[in-house]
ROVEX-276299 format. One line per field, with one value per residue: residue number from 1; residue in one letter; x, y, z of N, C-alpha, C in turn. Coordinates in steps of 0.001 Angstrom, whole numbers. Each point is the difference from the previous one (the first is absolute). Example, Ala and Ser with C-alpha at 12.3 -4.5 7.8 and 13.67 -1.06 7.14 Angstrom:
REM residues 2
num <- [1  2] .
residuo <- [A  S] .
nc1 <- [13190  -350] .
nc2 <- [-5690  1050] .
nc3 <- [7800  -720] .
cac1 <- [-890  820] .
cac2 <- [1190  1190] .
cac3 <- [0  60] .
cc1 <- [900  -770] .
cc2 <- [1200  1090] .
cc3 <- [0  730] .
This chain:
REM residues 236
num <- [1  2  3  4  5  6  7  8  9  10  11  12  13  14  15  16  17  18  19  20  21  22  23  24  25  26  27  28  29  30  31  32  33  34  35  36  37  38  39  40  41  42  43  44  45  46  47  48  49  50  51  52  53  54  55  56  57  58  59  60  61  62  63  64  65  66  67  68  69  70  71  72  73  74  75  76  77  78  79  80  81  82  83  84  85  86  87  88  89  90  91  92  93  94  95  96  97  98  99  100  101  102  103  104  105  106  107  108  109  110  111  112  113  114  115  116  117  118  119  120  121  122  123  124  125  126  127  128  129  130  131  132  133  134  135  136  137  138  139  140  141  142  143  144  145  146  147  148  149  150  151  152  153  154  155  156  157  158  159  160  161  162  163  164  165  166  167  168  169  170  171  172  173  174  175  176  177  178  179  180  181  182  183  184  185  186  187  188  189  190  191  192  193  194  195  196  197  198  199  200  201  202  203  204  205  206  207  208  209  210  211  212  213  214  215  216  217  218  219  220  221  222  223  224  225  226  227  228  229  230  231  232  233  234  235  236] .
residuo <- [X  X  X  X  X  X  X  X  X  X  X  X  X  X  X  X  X  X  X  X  X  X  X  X  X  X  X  X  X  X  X  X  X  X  X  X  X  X  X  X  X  X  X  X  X  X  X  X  X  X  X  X  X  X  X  X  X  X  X  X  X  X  X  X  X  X  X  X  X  X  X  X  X  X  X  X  X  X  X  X  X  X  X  X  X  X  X  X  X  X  X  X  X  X  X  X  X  X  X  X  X  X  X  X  X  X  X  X  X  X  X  X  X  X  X  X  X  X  X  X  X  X  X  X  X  X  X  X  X  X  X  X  X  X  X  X  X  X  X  X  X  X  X  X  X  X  X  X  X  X  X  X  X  X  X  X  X  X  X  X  X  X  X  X  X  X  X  X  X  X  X  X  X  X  X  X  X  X  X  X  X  X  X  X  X  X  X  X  X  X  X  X  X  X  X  X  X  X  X  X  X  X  X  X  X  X  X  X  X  X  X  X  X  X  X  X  X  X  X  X  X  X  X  X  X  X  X  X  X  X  X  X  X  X  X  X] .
nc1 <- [139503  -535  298  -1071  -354  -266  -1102  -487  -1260  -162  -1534  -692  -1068  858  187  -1356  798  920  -410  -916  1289  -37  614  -646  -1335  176  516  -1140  -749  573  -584  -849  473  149  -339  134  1180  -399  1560  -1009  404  550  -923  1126  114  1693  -586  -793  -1062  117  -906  93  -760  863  -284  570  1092  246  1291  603  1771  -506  1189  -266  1132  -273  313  620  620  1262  563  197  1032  -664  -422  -1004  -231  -529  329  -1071  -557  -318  1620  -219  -970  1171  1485  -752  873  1022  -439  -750  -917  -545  741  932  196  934  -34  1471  7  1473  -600  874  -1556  -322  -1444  934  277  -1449  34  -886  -865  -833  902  1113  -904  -483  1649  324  -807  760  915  -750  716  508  1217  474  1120  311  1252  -763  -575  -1255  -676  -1127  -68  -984  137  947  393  -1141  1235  308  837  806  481  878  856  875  -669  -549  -115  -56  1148  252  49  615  -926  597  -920  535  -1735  -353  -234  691  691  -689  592  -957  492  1302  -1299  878  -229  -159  696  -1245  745  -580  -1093  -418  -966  -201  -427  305  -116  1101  -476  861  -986  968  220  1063  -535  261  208  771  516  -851  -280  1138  -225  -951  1068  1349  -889  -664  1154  -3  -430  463  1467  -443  -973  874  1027  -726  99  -859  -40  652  911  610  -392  -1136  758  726  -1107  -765  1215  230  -1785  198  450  1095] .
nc2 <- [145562  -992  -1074  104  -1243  -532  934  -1464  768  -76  -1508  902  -972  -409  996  66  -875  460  1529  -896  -445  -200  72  133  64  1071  597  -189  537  1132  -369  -546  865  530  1340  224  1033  -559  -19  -550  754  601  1021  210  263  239  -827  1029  -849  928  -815  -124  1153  291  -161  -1432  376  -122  -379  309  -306  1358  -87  408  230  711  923  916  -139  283  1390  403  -447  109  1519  295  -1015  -1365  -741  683  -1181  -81  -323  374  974  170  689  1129  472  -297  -507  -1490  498  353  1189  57  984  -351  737  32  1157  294  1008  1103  430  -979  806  1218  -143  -5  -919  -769  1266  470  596  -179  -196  1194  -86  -298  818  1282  -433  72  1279  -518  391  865  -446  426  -87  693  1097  144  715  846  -36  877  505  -129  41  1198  -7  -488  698  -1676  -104  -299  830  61  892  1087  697  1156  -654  506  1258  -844  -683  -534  -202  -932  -716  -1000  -1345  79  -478  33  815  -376  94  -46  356  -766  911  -653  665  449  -13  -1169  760  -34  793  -321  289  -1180  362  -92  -700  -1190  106  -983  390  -1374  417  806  -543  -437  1180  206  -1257  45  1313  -737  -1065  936  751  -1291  -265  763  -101  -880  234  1171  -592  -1284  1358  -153  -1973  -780  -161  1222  -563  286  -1325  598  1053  -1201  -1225  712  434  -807  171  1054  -897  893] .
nc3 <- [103864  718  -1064  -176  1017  -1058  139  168  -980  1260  -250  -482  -908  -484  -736  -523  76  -60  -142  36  169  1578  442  950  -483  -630  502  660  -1326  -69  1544  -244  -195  960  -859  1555  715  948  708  -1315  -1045  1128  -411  533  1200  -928  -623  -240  330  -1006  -379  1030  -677  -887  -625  -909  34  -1114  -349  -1156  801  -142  381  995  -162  710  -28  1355  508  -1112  -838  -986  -957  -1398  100  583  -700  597  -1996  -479  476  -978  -5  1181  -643  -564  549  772  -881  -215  1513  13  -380  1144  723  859  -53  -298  900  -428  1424  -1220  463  -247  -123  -13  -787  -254  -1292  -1101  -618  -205  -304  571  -677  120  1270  -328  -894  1408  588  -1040  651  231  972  596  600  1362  -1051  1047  94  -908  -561  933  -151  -233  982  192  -916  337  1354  -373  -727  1346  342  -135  1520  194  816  -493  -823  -66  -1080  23  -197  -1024  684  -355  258  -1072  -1315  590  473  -144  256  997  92  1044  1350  761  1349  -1075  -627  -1106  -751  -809  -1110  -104  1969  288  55  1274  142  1283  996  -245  -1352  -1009  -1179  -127  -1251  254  -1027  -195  1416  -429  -1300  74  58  -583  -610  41  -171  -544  -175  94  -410  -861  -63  -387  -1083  -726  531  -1055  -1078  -583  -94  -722  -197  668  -1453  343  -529  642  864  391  750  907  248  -111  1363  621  -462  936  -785  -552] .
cac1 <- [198  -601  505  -1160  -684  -1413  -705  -963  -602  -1342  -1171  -1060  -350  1063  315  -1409  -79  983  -351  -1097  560  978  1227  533  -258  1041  1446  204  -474  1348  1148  -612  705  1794  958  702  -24  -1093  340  488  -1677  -928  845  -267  -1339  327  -705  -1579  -1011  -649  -1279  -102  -1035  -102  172  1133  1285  586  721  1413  992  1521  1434  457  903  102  346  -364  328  471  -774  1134  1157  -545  -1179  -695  -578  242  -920  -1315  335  -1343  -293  -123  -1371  567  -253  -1269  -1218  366  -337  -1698  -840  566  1280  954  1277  988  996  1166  590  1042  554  789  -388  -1280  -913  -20  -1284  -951  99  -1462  -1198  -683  -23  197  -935  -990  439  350  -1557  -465  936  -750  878  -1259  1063  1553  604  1739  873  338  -1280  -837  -733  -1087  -534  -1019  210  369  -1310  -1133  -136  -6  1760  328  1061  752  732  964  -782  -946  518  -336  821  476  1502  1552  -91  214  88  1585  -83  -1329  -678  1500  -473  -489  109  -956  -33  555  -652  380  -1113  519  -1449  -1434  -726  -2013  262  -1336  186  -1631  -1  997  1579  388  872  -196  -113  752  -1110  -479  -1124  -1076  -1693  4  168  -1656  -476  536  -644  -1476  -107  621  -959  -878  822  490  -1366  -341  707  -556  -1801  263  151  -904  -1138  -304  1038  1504  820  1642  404  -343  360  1469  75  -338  954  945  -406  -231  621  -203] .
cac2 <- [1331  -37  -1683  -532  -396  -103  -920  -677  375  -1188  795  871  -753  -542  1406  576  -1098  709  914  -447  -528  767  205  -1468  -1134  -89  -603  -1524  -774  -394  -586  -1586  -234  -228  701  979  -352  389  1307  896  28  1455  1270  -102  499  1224  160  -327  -18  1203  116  -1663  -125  -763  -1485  136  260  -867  440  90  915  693  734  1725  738  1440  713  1809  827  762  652  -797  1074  1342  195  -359  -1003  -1100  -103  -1154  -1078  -967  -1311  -1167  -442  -1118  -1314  -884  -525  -1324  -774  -146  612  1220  31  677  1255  -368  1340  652  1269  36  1322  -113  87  -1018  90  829  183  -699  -238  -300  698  134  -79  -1608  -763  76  -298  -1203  -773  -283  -875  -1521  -165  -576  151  124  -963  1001  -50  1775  702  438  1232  148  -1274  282  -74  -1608  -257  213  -690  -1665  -306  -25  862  -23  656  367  1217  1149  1550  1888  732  -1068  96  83  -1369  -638  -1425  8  -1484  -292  -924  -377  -386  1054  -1150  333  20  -1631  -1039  306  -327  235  450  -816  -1385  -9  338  28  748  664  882  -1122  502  -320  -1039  215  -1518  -839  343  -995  -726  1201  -600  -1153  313  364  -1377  -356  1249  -472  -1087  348  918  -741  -906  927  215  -1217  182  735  -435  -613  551  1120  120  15  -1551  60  -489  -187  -1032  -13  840  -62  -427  1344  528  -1324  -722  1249  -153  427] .
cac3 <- [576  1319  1038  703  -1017  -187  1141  -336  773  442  -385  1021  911  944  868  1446  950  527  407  1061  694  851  253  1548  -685  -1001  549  106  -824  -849  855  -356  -1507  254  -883  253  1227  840  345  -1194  -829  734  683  1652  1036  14  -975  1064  -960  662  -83  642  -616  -1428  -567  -47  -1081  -759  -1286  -339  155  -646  457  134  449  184  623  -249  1904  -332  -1057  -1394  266  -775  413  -155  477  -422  -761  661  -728  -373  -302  953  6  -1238  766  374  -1490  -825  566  193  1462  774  13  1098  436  1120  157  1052  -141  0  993  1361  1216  -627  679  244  -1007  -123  -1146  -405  1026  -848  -1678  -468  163  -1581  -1064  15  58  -1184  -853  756  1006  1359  1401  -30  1613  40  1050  78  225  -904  556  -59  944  305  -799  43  1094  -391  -1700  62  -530  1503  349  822  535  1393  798  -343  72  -350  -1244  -1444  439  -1262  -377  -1121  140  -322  -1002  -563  -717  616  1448  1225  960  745  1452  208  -1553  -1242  -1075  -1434  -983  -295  1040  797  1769  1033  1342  637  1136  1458  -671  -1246  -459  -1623  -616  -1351  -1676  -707  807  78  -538  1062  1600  605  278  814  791  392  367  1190  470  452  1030  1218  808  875  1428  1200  479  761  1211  1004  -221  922  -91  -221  752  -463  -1219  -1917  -677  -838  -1209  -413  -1187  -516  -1112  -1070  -759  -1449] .
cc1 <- [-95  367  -1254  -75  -1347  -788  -1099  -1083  -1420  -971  -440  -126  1159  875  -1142  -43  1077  -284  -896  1097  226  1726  608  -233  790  1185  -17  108  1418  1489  -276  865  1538  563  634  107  -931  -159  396  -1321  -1052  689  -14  -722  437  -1196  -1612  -1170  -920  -1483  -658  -1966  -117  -309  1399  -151  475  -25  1239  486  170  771  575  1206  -126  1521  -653  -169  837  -128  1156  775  -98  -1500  -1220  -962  305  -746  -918  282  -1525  352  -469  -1424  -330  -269  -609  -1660  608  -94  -1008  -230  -879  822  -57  1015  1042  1197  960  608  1061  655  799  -773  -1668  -868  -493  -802  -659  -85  -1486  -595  -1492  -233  622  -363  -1125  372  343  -1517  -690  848  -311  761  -1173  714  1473  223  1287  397  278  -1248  -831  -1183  -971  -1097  -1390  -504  -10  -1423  -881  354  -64  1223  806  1415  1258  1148  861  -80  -127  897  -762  152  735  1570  814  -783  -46  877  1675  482  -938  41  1362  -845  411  -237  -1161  -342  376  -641  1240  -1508  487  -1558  -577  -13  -1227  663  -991  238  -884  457  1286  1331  -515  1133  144  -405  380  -1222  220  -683  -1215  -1753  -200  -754  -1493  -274  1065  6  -1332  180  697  -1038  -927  707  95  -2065  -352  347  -284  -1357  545  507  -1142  -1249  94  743  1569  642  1685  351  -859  116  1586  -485  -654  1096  823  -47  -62  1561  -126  904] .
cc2 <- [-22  -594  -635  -1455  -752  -1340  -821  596  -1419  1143  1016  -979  -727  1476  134  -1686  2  752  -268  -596  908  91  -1319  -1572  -124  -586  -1503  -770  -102  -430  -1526  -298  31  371  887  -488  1341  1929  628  661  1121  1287  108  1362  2082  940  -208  406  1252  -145  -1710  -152  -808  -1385  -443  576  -905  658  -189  888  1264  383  1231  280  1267  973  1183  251  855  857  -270  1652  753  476  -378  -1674  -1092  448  -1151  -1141  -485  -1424  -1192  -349  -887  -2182  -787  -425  -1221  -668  -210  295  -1243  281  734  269  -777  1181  -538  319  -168  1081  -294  331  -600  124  1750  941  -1322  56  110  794  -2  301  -1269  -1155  -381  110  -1637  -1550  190  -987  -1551  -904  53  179  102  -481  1165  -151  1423  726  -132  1310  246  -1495  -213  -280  -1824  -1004  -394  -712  -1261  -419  18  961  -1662  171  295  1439  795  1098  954  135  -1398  357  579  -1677  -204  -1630  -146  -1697  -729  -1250  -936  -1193  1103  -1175  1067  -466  -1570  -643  637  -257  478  367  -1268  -1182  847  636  -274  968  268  473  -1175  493  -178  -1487  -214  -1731  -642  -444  -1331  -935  1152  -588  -1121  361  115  -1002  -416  491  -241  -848  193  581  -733  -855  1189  663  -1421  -28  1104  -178  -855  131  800  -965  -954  -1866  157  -764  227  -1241  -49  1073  153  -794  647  568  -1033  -445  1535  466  -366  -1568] .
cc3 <- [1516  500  326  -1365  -490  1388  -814  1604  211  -318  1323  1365  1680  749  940  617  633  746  1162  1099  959  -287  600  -1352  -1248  808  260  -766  -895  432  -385  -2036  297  -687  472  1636  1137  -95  -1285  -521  425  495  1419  481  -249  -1273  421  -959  638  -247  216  15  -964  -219  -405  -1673  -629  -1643  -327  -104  -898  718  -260  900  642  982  284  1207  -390  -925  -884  327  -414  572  -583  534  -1731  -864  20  -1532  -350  -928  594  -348  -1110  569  913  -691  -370  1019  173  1562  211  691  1018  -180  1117  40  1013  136  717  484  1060  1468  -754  840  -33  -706  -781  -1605  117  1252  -1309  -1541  77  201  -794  -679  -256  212  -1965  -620  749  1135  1523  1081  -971  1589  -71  1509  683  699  -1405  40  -276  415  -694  -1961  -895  475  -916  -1346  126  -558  919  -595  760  -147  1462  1077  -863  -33  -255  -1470  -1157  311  -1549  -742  -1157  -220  -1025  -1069  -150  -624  524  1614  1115  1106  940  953  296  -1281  -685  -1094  -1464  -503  -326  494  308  1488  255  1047  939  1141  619  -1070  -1341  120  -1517  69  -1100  -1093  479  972  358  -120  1352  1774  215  329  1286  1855  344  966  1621  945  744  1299  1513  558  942  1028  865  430  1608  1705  858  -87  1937  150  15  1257  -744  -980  -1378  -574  -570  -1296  -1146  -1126  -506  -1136  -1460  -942  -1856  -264] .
């Protein structure tokens, strides 16, 4: 019905080792597997992490389509849809909302404000990532649900969802139903399932290399030549 298809969900455990990751260290860490090229794999800078408090984010895709800058031809307003709460049930959580808004003017009204935020936090959803708006700030904020987004609206506008469980392209990410995202205050990315378990151990180890070069720069023994060999030798 959706197109979505089934995700092999990782234990708890490897999602909250995930989750403990920054952003910057994730990236590195899944630039060292060469499954993808540099300038791929992240939402760019049009899309902004509205609560750079948080901790990170991490979950799987659902895909939301939306429109509604405009009103439909017959009066009145869009019929409201509750299958979607469908399909973000048949994906293992926890889960993020991936919205995009397909309006002829994107951004103008807000799919998720406060009721759907708490409809979507009972369905074991943790952030929406949207290229669009989102509203009731304050609300959010305080639930510990991230937000990121392309800006903020007043109003839901005409907004209704037009598809669902399809791939959605987001500030340059293409993401299909049920990829891993990560998101913290430096952006959102997505992480490939089949090095996913992999990336923490691997992420310890980048971490520990780069504390070394910086102890090292600031310590009172730096010199340039042991610090090219430093990086010379800091290779996967």
């Amino acid at each position: 019905m959706t197109g979505s298809k089934p995700t092999l969900a990782l234990s708890a455990e490897h999602i909250e080792a995930l989750r403990r990751l920054d952003a910057c260290t994730l990236a590195n860490a899944i630039e060292t597997f060469h499954e993808r090229l540099r300038n791929e794999g992240f939402v760019d800078s049009s899309v902004r992490c509205l609560f750079p408090q948080l901790h990170a984010m991490v979950g799987y895709a659902a895909t939301i389509k939306i429109r509604g800058s405009a009103p439909p031809t017959a009066d009145g307003g869009y019929a409201p849809r509750t299958d979607w709460w469908d399909y973000i049930e048949s994906l293992p959580a926890p889960r993020v909302v991936v919205v995009q808004d397909a309006s002829s003017r994107p951004g103008l009204g807000s799919l998720v404000g406060a009721v759907h935020m708490n409809i979507l936090r009972a369905l074991h959803c943790v952030g929406v990532v949207t290229d669009g708006a989102v509203r009731d700030i304050p609300a959010a904020q305080s639930a510990g649900f991230h937000y990121f987004a392309g800006c903020v609206s007043v109003s839901h506008a005409y907004t209704h969802i037009v598809e669902m469980g399809k791939q959605v392209e987001i500030g340059g990410l293409k993401v299909q139903s049920g990829d891993l995202l990560h998101g913290d205050l430096h952006g959102v990315q997505s992480i490939p399932l089949d090095i996913a378990a992999e990336i923490p151990s691997r992420a310890a180890r980048i971490a520990a290399r780069e504390q070394a070069i910086i102890a090292f720069c600031r310590s009172p023994d730096f010199s340039l030549g042991k610090l090219r060999e430093m990086v010379e030798n800091d290779r996967f």
